[in-house]
N, C-alpha and C positions, 0 to 999 in steps of 0.2 A: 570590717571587711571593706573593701576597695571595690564600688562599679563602676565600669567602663562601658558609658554609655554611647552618644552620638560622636563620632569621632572628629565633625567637625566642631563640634561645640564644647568638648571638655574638654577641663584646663586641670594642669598639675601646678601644683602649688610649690616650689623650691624655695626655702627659707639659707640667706648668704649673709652674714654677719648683721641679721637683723632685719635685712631686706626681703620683701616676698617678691620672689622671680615669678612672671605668669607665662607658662611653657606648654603649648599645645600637645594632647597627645600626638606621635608620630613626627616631631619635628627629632628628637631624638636618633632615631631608626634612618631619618631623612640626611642627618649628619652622616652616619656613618656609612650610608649607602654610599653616600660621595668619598668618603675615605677609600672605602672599599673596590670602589671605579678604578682608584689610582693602581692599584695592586695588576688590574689588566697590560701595564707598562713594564719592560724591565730596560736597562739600560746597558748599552755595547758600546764596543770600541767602534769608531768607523771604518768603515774598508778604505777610506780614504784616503791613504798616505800623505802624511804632513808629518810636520818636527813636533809637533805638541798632538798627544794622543787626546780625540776628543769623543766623548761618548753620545750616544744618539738615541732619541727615545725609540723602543720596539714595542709595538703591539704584540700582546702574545693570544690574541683572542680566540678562541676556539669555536666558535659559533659559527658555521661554515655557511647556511641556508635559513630561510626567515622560517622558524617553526610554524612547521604548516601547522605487551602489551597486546593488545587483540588490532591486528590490523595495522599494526605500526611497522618501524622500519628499526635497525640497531644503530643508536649513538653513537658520534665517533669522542675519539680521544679526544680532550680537553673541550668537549660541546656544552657539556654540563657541569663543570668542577665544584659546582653545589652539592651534587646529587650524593646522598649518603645513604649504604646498605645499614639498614640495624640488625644484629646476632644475638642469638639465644644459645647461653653454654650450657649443657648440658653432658657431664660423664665423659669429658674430654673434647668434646665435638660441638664444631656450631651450625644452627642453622642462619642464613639471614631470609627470615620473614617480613621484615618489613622495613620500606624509603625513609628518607628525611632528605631534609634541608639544613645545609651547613648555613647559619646566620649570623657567624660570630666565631672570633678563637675559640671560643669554649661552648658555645652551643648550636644543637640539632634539635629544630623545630619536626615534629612528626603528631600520629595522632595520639589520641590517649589510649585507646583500646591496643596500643601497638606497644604500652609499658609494659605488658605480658602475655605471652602466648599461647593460643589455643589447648598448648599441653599444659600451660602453668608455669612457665620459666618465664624468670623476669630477664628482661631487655640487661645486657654486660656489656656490648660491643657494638662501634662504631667504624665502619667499613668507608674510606673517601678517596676519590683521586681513582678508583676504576670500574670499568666499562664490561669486565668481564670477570666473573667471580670464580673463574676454572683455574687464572692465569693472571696473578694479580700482579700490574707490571711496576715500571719502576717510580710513577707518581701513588702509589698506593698508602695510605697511613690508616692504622689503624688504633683504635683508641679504645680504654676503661671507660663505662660511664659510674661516675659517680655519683649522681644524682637522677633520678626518674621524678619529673615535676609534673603531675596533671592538673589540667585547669580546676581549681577549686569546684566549679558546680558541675565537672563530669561526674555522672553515676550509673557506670554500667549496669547491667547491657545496654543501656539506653545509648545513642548513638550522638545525641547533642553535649555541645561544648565537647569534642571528640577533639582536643588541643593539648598536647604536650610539649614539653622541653626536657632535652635530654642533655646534662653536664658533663662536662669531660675530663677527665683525670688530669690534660695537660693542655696549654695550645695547641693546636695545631702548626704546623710550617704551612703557611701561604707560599702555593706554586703556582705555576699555569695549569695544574693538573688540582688543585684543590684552592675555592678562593668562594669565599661565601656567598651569598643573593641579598636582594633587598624584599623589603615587604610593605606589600601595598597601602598607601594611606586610604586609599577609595575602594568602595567598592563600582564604579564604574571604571569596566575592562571593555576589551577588546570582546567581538563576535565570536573571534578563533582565539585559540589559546593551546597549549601543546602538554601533555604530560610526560613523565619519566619512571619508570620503575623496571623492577626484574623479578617481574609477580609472571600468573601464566600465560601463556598468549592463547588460551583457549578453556571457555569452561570446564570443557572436561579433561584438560590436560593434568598428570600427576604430579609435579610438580613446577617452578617457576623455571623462569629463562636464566641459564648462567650470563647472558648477555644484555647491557644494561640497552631498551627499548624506548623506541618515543615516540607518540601519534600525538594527531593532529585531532581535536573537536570543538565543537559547537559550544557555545554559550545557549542554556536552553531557559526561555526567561521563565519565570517564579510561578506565575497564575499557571502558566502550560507544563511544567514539572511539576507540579502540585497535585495533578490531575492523574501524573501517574504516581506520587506516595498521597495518597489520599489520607484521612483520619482512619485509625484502626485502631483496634487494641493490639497491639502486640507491644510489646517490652522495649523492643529497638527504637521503635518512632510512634509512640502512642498518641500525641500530637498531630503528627503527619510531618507537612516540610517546613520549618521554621526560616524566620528572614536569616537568621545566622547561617543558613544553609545554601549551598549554590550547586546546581546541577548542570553537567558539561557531559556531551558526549554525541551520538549520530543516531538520529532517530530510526533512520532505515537501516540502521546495525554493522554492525563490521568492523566497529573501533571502539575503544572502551579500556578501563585498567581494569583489571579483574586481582583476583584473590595473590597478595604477595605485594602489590604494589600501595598496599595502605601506606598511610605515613607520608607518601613521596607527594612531591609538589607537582602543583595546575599551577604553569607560569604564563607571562609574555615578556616578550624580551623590551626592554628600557629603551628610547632614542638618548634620555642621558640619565645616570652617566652613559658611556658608550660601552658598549659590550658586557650590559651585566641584566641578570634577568627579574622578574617583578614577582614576587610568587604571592597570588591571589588567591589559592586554595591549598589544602590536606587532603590529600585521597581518605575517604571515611567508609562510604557503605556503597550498596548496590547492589540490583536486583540479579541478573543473567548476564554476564560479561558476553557485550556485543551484539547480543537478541535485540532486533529492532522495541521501539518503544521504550528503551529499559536503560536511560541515564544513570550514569553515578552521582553520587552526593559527596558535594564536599565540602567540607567547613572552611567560611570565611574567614581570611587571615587579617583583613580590616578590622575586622570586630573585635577582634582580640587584642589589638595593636599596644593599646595601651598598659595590658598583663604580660605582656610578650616586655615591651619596656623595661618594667617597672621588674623583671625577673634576668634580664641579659645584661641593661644598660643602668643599672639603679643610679 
């Protein structure tokens, strides 16, 4: 078995006609973020009338406002082209119960407890490219998963290493309306950070938003979120809050993901490459969506960095 320890300090060992290569975790993920930057560009004719037709780089960014769901506001078109709904088939019909993260042609980072659903249907479909689950427009693709990968030492109900990858039957087509994210080598983030999902926008709401959501929270540091999962016996977090864990959200309440948005990504947006975003957590657990005091948990997507690697990018 393979552990992935301090992310600054281990090293992958690549053997090349004999050669041992020494290759940091996350320099991998680091490559392809840059890849993936370039995909923000398409290229046009100019308006420019001349005798030789010249093309012009275009931004196609969708990212309209610096990210400042319970208390959030609705997504617009192409703000998010990461953001992936996951579906549960059952008897003709789907539900999607739970986010991800497009990371790759072929994979969707999400949580583990989101490979099957509350009823017992396992995870079949991958929902990308929209904003509105009512009206799926014409950036929409949707995908078979063929594979459900949970992190080796997830053991439900317990809520740690709550880290999945989900395979895709096919590539995807990278548009301006679906084009992957990067994943954070550190765990130092920004204070604010923004979420996404089309879970409920209210505790006691029936079911989720067909509208894809996003607010704004708080980084709430470790000692001061600890205070509120304390040690307990219960099954989910017998431990309490583990470093692998990271709590976001507004203490005086109002903002929060709540039930439906598991899976989906706690990002901040990149200075480069330009216009692609960092996703630094997995929606996991949480106490009362938006009740003061009562932060969500979300698994560290640093820590993982290296099994995320070594399963997308081998």
């Amino acid at each position: 078995m393979n552990f992935y320890i301090s992310i600054s300090v281990t090293l992958l060992l690549i053997s090349i006609g004999g050669i041992v290569l020494v290759e940091s975790v996350g320099e991998k993920a680091e490559i392809k973020c840059s890849e993936y930057g370039e995909l923000v560009y398409s290229y046009e004719e100019s308006p420019v009338l001349s005798r030789q037709t010249k093309l012009v780089k275009v931004s196609q960014c969708g990212i309209v406002d610096v990210p400042l769901i319970v208390g959030g506001e609705k997504a617009r078109e192409t703000e998010f082209p990461h953001m992936a709904s996951i579906g549960y088939e059952n008897q003709g019909s789907i539900k999607w119960l739970c986010g991800g993260s497009l990371i790759s042609e072929n994979f969707v980072l999400t949580a583990a407890h989101c490979l099957i659903s509350p009823d017992n249907v396992s995870a079949t479909k991958v929902l990308l490219g929209t904003i509105d689950l009512s009206a799926m427009g014409e950036g929409s693709q949707m995908k078979d998963i063929v594979q459900r990968i949970a992190h080796p030492l997830y053991n439900p109900p317990s809520k740690y290493n709550d880290i999945a990858l989900l395979q895709l039957d096919s590539p995807v087509l990278f548009t301006k309306y679906v084009r992957p994210a990067c994943i954070a080598r550190s765990n130092d983030v920004n204070d604010v950070v923004s979420a996404t999902g089309f879970g409920k926008e209210s505790y006691s709401a029936p079911e989720g938003s067909k509208q894809l959501m996003k607010v704004q929270l708080n980084i709430i540091p470790y000692e001061k979120c600890k205070q509120q999962f304390y040690k307990k016996s219960t099954a989910v977090m017998i431990n309490g809050l583990e470093k692998s864990m990271l709590c976001a959200g507004v203490l005086t309440g109002g903002k929060d993901t709540c039930q439906g948005d598991s899976g989906g990504p706690l990002q901040t947006v990149l200075k480069q490459p330009y216009c692609m975003y960092n996703i630094i957590g997995i929606t996991s657990v949480g106490k009362f969506c938006g009740f003061p005091n009562a932060p969500s948990i979300y698994t560290k997507a640093a820590d993982y960095l290296g099994w995320i690697e070594n399963m997308v990018w081998p």
